[in-house]
N, C-alpha and C positions, 0 to 999 in steps of 0.2 A: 413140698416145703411151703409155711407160709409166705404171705407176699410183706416184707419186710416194710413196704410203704402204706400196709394198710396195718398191719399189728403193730402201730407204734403204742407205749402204754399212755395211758394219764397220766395228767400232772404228779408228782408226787405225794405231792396232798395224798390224793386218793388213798396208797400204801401207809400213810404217814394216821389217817384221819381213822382207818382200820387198825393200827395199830392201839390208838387211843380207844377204841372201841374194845379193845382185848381186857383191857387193864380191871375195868367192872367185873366181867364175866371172872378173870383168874381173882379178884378180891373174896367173890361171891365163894369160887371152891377151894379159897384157903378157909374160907370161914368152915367151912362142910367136911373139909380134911385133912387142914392143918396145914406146914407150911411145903409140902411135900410137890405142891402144885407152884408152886414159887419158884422151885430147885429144878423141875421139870424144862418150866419155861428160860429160866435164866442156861441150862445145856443146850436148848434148840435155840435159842439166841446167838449163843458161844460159836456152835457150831456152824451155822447159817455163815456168821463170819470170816470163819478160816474154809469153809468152802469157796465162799468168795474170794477170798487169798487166793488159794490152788486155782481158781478157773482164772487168775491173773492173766497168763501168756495166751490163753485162748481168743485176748482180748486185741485191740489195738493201743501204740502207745498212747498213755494219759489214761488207761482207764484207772478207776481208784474203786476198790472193796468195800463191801459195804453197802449196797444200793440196800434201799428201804424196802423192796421186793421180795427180798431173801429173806431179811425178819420180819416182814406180814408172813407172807408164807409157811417159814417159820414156828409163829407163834399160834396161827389158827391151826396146824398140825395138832400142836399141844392141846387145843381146845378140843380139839376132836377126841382126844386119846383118853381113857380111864385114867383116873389120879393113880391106880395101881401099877401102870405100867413103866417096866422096867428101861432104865436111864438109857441102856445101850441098843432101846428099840426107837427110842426120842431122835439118838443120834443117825442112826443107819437110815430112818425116813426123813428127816432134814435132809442128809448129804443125797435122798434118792430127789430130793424135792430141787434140789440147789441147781446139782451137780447136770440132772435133766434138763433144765432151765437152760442152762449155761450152754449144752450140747447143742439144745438146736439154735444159739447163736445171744440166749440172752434179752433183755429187756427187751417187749415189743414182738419178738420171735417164735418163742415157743407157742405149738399149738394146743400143748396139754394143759389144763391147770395144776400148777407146782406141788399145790397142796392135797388135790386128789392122788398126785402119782406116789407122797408121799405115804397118805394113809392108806393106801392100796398095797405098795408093796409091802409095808408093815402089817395090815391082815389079811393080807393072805401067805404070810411068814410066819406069821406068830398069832393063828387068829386068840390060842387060849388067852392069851391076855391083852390083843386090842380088843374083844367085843366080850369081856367078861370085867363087869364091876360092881366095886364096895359098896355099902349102904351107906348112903350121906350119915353125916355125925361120926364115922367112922374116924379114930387118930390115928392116919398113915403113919409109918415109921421112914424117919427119912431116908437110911438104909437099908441095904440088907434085900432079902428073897421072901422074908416073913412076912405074908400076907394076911387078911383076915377072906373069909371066905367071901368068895365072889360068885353072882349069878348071872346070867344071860339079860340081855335090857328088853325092854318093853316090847320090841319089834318079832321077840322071840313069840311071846302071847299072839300075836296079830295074824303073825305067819301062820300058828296052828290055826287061827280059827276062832281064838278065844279073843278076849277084852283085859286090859289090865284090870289092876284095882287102887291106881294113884288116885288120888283126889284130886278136883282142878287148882284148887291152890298148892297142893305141893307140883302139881306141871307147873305150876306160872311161877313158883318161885323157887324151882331147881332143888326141890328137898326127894329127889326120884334119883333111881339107879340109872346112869348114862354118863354117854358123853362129860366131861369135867367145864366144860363153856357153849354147850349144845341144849342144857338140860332147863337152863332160866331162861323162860320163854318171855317174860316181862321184859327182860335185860335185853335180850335178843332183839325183841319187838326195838325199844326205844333206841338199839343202835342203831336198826334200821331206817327208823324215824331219822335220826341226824345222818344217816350217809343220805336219805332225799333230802335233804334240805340241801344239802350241802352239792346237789347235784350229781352223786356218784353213783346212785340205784337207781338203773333204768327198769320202768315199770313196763315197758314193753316185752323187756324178758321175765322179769318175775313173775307179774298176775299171770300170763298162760302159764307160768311153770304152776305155782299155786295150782291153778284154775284144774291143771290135769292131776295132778296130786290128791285130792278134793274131789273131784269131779269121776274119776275112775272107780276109786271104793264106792259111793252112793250108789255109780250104775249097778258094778257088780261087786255086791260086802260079801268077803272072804269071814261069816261067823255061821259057825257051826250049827247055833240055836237058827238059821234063816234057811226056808228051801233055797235049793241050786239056783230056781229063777223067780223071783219076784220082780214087778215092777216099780217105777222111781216112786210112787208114792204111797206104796205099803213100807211096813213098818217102820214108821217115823223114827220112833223112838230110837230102837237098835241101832239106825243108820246116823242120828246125831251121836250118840256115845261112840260108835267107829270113828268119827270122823273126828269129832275130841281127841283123840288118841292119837288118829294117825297126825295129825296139827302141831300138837302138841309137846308128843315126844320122839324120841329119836332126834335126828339133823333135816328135815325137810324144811323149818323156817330157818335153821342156821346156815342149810343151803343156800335158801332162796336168797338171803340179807349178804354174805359172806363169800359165794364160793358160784352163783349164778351170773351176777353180774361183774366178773373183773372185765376189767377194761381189754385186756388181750385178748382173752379166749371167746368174748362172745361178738358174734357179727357186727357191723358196722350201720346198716341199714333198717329202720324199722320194722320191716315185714321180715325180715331177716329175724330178725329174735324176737319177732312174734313164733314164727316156725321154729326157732333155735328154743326157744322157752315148754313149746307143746313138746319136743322131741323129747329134752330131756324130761318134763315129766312124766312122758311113756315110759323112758326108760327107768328111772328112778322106782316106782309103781312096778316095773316088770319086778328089778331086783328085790325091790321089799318083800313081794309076793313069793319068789321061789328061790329064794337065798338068802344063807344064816348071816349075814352082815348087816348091823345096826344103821354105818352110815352109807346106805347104797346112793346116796344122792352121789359120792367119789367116785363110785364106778359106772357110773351113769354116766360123769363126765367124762370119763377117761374114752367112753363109745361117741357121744356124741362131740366131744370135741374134735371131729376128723371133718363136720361136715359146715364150719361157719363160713371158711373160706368159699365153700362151692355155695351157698347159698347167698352171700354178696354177688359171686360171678352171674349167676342166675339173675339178680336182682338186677345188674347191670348190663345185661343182655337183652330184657326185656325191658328197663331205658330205652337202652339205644332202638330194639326195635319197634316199641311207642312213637319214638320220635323218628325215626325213617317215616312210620305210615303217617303221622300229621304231614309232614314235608312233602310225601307223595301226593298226598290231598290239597293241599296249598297248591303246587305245583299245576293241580288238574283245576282245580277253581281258577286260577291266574289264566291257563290257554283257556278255558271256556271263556270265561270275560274278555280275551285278546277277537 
């Protein structure tokens, strides 16, 4: 269990300044699929709520529903999810997102991130329609099971071996098959920008996560047209258009911006998520590479969030034994001099 005195969250801001962050991204894919993604967000809203109701007695007297954690949580599920997907997949990952949260004690406590556990148990429940979506410009129907056809996202290309064929302005401005608020990498980028400013993205966990993200494909690029080994500085070319791609699309910068840095799930200590930032993006790069899930940065979390707590205690152990041996040295300096 975590240690309840070291996972306390951020100010609320933090949830509060993310949520404001949300509102672009769902503007951007009402505009791309009508208002289908409005409807989406305002059930995981709803929902997030009266799970908060139901975890009431879990609580101590005076707690009040509603904490701003549950609809960040919430609302980045929805980001993560294809505008296609169905209402009653919104709700069952919200309540897995909420309802987790609450279990292992609530604000500050959980070891998991809310919003990975949400999109985890949704695809891998329902992968046909979390990692399967519409073509932007596409006019969702606000009801109903009538879909227009849907194809696998970008990551699917990748995985084989192949490269898409977006162009970089439709990556940068979300006119690509994905995610419904993962997809505008411009949009992404500038939220990012206002959670540093605003001191809420630590860079000590993000650039290693980046750095391994990035840094992994160049070693070894998973593309078919490449032999098995080359070294880092043949084929330039092929290796910036991978690298394009993998950046680009999918959730690797929605991770990094959204879902890398909350305030609970990542270590407390700088060298802590320096190590917590390399981890997950081994892991993140494992999953891309050998599993059909778009957003594997969530199941990435879901492994490496088991290890921030032991690498604070680490970090704090070799404190205190730092600071024994300077004392021991003092100590032998002082009798020499006596």
């Amino acid at each position: 269990m975590p240690n309840p005195a070291r996972r306390q969250p951020a100010a609320n801001s933090y949830y509060n300044d993310v949520l404001w962050c949300c509102v672009p991204l769902l503007a951007l894919s009402c505009y791309y699929y009508g208002l289908r993604p409005l409807l989406l967000m305002a059930v995981a809203l709803i929902t997030s709520y009266l799970c908060d109701c139901v975890s009431v007695p879990l609580h101590a007297p005076g707690y009040q529903p509603g904490a701003p954690s549950s609809a960040c949580f919430a609302a980045l599920i929805v980001l993560l999810m294809p505008p296609s997907v169905p209402y009653v997949i919104i709700v069952v990952a919200v309540a897995a997102a909420v309802l987790v949260k609450e279990g292992f004690g609530g604000d500050g406590h959980y070891p998991f991130h809310p919003t990975a556990v949400g999109v985890v148990v949704a695809g891998v429940s329902w992968p046909q329609y979390v990692f399967r979506y519409p073509a932007p410009g596409t006019a969702l129907p606000l009801w109903g099971s009538e879909m227009p056809a849907l194809t696998a996202g970008m990551n699917a290309a990748l995985r084989d071996g192949g490269l898409p064929t977006a162009s970089t302005t439709n990556l940068l401005i979300g006119n690509v098959q994905g995610p419904l608020g993962a997809s505008a990498i411009l949009v992404v980028a500038a939220c990012g920008l206002f959670l540093l400013c605003r001191g809420h993205l630590k860079p000590a966990t993000v650039l290693p996560f980046l750095a391994v993200c990035v840094g992994v494909p160049w070693l070894f690029p998973q593309l078919n047209e490449l032999p098995v080994f080359s070294w880092p500085w043949q084929y330039i070319r092929q290796r910036i258009y991978l690298e394009k791609y993998i950046l680009l699309s999918g959730a690797i910068l929605f991770g990094a911006v959204f879902l890398a840095g909350e305030p609970v799930t990542q270590p407390n200590r700088t060298v802590s998520r320096i190590v917590y930032g390399v981890a997950l993006g081994l892991a993140t790069v494992a999953f891309r590479y050998y599993s059909e899930y778009e957003t594997s940065v969530c199941f990435a979390l879901l492994i490496v969030g088991a290890i921030p707590e032991w690498l604070d205690r680490v970090g704090r152990r070799a404190e205190r034994m730092r600071f024994m041996k300077k004392e021991e040295k003092r100590r032998a300096l002082r009798t020499r001099k006596a």
